[in-house]
C-alpha positions in Angstrom: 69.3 115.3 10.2 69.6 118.0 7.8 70.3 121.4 8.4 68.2 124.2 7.7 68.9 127.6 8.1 66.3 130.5 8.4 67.2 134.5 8.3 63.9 135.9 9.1 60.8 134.9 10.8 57.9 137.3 10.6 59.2 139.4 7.8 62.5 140.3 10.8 65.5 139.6 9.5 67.7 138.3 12.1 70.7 140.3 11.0 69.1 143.1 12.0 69.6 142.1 15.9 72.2 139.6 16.2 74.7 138.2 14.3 73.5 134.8 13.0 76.0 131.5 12.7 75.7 128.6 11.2 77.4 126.9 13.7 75.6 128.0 17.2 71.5 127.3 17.2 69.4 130.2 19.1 70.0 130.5 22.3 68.0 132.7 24.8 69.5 135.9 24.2 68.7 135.2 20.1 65.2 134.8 21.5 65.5 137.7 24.0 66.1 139.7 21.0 63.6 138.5 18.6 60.7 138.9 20.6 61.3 142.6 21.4 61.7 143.0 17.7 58.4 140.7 17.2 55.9 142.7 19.7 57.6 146.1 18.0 55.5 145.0 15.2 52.4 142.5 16.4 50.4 144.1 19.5 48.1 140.8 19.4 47.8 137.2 18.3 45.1 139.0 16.0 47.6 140.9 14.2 49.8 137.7 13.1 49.7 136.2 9.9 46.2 134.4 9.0 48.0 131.2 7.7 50.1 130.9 10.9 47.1 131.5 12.9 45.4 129.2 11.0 48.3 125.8 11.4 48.5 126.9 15.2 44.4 126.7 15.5 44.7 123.6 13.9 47.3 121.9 16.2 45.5 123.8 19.3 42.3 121.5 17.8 44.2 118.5 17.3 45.9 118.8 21.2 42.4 119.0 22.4 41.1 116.5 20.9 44.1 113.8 22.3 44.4 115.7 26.1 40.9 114.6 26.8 41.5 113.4 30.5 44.7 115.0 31.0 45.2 117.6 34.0 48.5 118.2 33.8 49.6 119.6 30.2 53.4 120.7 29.4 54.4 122.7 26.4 57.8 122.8 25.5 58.8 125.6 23.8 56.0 127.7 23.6 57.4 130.6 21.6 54.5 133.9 21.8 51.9 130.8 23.2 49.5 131.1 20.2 49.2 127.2 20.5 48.6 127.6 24.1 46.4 130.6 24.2 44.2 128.7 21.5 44.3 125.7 23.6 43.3 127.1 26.9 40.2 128.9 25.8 39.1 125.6 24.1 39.8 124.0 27.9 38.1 126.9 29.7 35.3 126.7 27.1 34.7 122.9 27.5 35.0 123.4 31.2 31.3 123.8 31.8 30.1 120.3 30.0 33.5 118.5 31.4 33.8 117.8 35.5 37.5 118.1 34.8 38.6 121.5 36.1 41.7 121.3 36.9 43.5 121.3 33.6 46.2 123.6 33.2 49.0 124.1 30.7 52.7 124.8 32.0 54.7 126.1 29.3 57.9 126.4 29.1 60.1 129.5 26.6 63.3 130.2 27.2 62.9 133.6 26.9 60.9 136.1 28.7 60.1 138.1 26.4 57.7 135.7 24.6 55.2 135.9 27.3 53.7 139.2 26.4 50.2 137.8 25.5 50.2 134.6 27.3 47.9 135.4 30.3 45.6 133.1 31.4 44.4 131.2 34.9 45.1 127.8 33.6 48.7 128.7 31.8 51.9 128.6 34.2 54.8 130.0 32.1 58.4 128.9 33.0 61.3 130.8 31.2 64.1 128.2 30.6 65.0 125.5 28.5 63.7 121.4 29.7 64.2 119.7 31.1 66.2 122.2 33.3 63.6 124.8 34.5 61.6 121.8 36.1 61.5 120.4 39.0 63.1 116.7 39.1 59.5 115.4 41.1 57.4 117.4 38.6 54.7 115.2 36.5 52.8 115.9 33.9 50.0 113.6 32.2 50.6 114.5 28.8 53.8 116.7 27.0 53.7 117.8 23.8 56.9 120.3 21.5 55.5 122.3 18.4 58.4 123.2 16.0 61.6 122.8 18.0 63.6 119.9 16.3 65.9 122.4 14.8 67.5 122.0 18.1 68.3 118.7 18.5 71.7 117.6 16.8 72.1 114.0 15.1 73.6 112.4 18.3 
């Protein structure tokens, strides 16, 4: 796998919180950080960028379209939930013409701080990291990780 290394996401330059390293990945006190940063200077998924709302819409749309009979949906590594937010009001919205209403999402961010605009009846947050935060009998119908192979090493 090759590495890739980012200083900013969001226009905030990391050195401006933390001291980056090319040899640790973010952990949850870079995210702790980050987000505090982040809702400094976006008060709603409306503010954000139109071309990352756009590619999260259109994942949102494509997770729809493949969780058609799933209940039980897990997210891992939500980040601020835009993915999830987008996906639960398509759920909640298709509700009415689908007998299926016990859909949720449990989404999983290692840090807290991420939640800030994630609040919805069919999302259960979890901050940690999986498989840890779970519990060992918990099942889910369908999982599904948006952006997080940065950290996975080549073993």
């Amino acid at each position: 796998m090759k590495k890739v290394f980012c200083y900013e996401w969001f226009g905030i330059n990391f050195v401006d919180f933390i001291k980056p390293s090319f040899r640790k990945i973010a952990d949850s006190n870079f995210y702790e950080k980050f987000y505090r940063e982040f809702y400094k200077r976006y008060h709603s998924y409306l503010d954000l960028p139109e071309s990352y709302k756009k590619s999260k819409s259109e994942v949102a749309n494509f997770l729809f379209n493949e969780i058609k009979n799933k209940n039980k949906i897990l997210s891992i590594g939500c980040g601020n939930g835009c993915i999830e937010y987008k996906l639960a009001n398509l759920i909640l919205e298709n509700s009415q013409k689908n007998t299926n209403t016990d859909r949720y999402i449990t989404a999983i961010e290692p840090s807290i701080q991420a939640f800030q605009w994630v609040d919805f009846e069919n999302v259960r947050l979890l901050q940690g990291f999986f498989p840890d935060v779970l519990e060992p009998s918990e099942k889910f119908d369908v999982a599904y990780a948006s952006v997080v192979d940065y950290v996975f090493n080549d073993a």
